[in-house]
N, C-alpha and C positions, 0 to 999 in steps of 0.2 A: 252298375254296368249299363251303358246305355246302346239303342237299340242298333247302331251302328256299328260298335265294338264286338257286338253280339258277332252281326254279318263277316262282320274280317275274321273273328275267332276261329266259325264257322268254314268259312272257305281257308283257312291255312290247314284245318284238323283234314279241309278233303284233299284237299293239294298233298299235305303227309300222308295220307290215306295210301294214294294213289301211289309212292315211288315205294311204298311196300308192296301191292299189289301186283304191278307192272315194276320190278328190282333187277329182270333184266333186259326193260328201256331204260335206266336211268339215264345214260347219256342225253336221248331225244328230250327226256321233261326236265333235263337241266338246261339243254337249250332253252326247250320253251319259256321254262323261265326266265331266262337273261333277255329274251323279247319281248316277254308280257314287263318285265320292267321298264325297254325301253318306249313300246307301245304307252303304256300309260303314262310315264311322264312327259312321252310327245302331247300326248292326247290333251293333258291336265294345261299345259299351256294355250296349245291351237285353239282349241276346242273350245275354253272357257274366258278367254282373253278377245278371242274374233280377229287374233293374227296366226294368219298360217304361215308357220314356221317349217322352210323347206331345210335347214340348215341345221337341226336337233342332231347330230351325228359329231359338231364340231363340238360339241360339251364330250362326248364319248370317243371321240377321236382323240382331243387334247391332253385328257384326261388318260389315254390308254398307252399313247407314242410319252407322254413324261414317265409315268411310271417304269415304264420299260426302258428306256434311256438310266434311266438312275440304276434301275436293277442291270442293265447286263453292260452300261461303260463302268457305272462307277462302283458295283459289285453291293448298292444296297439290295438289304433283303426286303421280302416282300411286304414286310410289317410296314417299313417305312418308305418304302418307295411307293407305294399305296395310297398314304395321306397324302404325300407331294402329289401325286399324280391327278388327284379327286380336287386340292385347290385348285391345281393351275387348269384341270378342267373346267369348274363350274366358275372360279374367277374368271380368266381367259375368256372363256364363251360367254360368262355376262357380260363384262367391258366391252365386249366386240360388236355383240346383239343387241344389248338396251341402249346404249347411243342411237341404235339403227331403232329398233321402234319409235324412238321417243321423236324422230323424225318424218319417219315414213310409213306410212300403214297402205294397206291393200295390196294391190299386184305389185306396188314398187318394192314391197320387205318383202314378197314371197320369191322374186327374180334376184333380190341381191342375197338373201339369205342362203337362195339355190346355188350362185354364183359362187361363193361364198368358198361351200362345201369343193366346189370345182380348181378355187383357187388355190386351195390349201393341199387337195389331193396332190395337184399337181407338183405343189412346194415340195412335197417331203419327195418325189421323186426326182425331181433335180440334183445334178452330177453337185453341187454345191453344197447341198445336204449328204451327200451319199454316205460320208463316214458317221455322222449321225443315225439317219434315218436307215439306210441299207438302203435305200431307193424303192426298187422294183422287189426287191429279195424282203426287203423288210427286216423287223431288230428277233435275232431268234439264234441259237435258244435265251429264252427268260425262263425263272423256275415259275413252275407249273402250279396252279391248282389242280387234285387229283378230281376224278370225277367217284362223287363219294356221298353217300347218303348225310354224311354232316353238312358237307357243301348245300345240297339243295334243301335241307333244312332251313337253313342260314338263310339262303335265297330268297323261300318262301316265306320266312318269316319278317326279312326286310322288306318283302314285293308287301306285303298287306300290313305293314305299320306305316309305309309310305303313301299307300291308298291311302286309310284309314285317317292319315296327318294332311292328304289333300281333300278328302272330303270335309275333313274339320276346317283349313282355308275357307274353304267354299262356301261354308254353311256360315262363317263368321261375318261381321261386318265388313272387313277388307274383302271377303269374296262377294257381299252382294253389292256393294260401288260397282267391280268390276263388273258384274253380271250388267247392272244400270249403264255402265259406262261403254260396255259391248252392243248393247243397244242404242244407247243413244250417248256418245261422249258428250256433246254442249250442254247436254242436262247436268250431267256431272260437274264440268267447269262452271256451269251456270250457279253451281252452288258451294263452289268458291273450293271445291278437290281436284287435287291434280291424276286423273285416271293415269299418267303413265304411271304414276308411284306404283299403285296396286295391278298393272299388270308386270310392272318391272318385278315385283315381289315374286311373281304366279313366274316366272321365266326366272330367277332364279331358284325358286324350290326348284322346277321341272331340272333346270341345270344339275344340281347338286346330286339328285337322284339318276340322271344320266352318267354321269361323271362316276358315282361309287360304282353303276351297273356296268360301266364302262371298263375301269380298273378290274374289278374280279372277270370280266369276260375277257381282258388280253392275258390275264395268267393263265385262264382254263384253256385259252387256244395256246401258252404256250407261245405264245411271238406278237409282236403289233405289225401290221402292215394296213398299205389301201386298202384291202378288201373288208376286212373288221374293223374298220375306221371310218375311212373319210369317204366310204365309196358309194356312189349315188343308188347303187342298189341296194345297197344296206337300207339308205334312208326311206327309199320307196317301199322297202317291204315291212318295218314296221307301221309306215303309214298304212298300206293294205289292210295289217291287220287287223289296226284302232279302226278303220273303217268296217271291214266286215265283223267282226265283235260287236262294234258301235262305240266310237268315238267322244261322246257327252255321257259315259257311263266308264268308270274307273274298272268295273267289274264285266264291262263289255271287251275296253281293249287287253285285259285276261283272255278271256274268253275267245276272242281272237288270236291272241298271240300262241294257246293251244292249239286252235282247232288248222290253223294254217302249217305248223310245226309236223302236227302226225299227219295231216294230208298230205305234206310233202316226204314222211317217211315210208308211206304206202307208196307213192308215186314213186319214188324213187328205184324201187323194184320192179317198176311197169311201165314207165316213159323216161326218153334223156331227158335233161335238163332245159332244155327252149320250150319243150311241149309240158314240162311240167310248172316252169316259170306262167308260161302261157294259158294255164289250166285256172291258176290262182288269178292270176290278174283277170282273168274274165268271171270269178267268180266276183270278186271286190266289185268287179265296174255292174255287174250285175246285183247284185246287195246294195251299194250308195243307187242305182238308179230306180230298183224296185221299192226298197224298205232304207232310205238317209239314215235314219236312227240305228241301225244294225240288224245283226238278228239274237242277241241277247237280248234288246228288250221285248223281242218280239216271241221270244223263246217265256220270259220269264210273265209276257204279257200273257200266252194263252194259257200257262198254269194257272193264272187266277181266274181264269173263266171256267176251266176245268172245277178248280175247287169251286168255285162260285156257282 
């Protein structure tokens, strides 16, 4: 067993720990879960590729409005309206995005990626879609994932074989090209590798694990619409997260994706919604402007000095 395995082990035994301990929050840490999924495979792309990807939402978008189309026109059940829904996510969103990187990098993918997100919101609410999509009502009912200590089992133990599968990317040859090629692409080309290959790889894993996080999160809500889809706050907030967790750390945009989750279920008994939306965004802009790296490393930096 090696010393990585170890660390995932470890954090799914506390992760389990915990919805024994707190069994009646489960609802809040089965969200957090379904965020720290999609935090991290935002993260595992942006983060280690050196394209910021504003558009991570249309993998979990595409992926959520299929599934649920199958399941409530064409009365599949959830087994299989699931797989369809997780292809035509993580394909759809790669066809759509790796064109677009392998052309355009810097502010011009971060504005068409965002764009993106805005043009597709707007698609499914068009009178043209309506019988499709519901529009503004969105597809509902769908049958439900219950909220249920196997569910977030399940959660947690795909949340940390998918770290666990992108720290092994990373640490592999294909992940250090990319690394090289995030630095400096012409060195890369210089030595006769094509860097889009291996960050098109890094954006379809991130896809694929969008896209299954995506499917299980429109059954646990119970309907697909803009707001758990395609919706620009969606995106912005698990961005927040991988930010304040820390972003270049698989176990930061965790850690993020918790710690913003019960912040906002304490707030939410003590402030409305604009002052508590507005509470977090100023923490995030204050965490990327004090400490880039987050505050998990910074958390897990001064336990070694402690013990040290």
């Amino acid at each position: 067993m090696t010393k990585e395995s170890t660390k995932w082990i470890i954090v799914f035994i506390l992760l389990s720990a915990s919805t024994v301990l707190f069994k009646n929050h489960l609802y809040v840490l089965i969200y957090a879960s379904f965020f720290a999924i999609f935090a991290m495979s935002w993260s595992f792309f942006t983060s280690f590729s050196g394209y910021l990807n504003l558009g991570h939402v249309i993998f979990i978008g595409i992926a959520g409005y299929t599934t649920a189309i199958f399941n409530y026109h064409l009365n599949f059940p959830m087994i299989l309206s699931m797989p369809i829904g997780v292809i035509a996510g993580a394909g759809g969103g790669w066809l759509l995005l790796n064109p677009l990187h392998r052309k355009i990098s810097g502010l011009s993918f971060e504005m068409v990626t965002f764009l993106g997100i805005l043009v597709l919101s707007d698609l499914v609410l068009t009178s043209y879609l309506r019988p499709i999509t519901g529009a503004d009502l969105g597809i509902s009912p769908i049958d439900s994932l219950l909220s249920s200590f196997p569910l977030i089992i399940g959660l947690n133990l795909f949340m940390c074989i998918s770290g666990y599968l992108f720290v092994r990317f990373l640490n592999s040859k294909h992940g250090k090209v990319l690394d090289f090629a995030r630095k400096n692409t012409d060195l890369v080309k210089t030595a006769g590798l094509d860097p889009h290959k291996y960050s098109g790889l890094c954006l379809l894993y991130s896809g694929i694990v969008g896209a299954i996080g995506g499917v299980l999160y429109i059954h646990f809500s119970g309907s697909a619409g803009v707001s758990n889809t395609f919706s620009l706050s969606f995106q912005i907030h698990m961005i927040v997260m991988a930010i304040i967790g820390g972003r270049f750390s698989m176990f930061g945009s965790i850690f993020g994706a918790y710690f913003v989750i019960l912040l906002e279920e304490y707030l939410r008994g003590v402030v409305g919604g604009p002052v508590e939306n507005m509470i977090i965004y100023s923490i995030g802009f204050c965490v990327y402007f004090f400490s880039p790296e987050g505050l998990f490393p910074k958390i897990t930096g001064l336990k070694k000095k402690l013990i040290g």
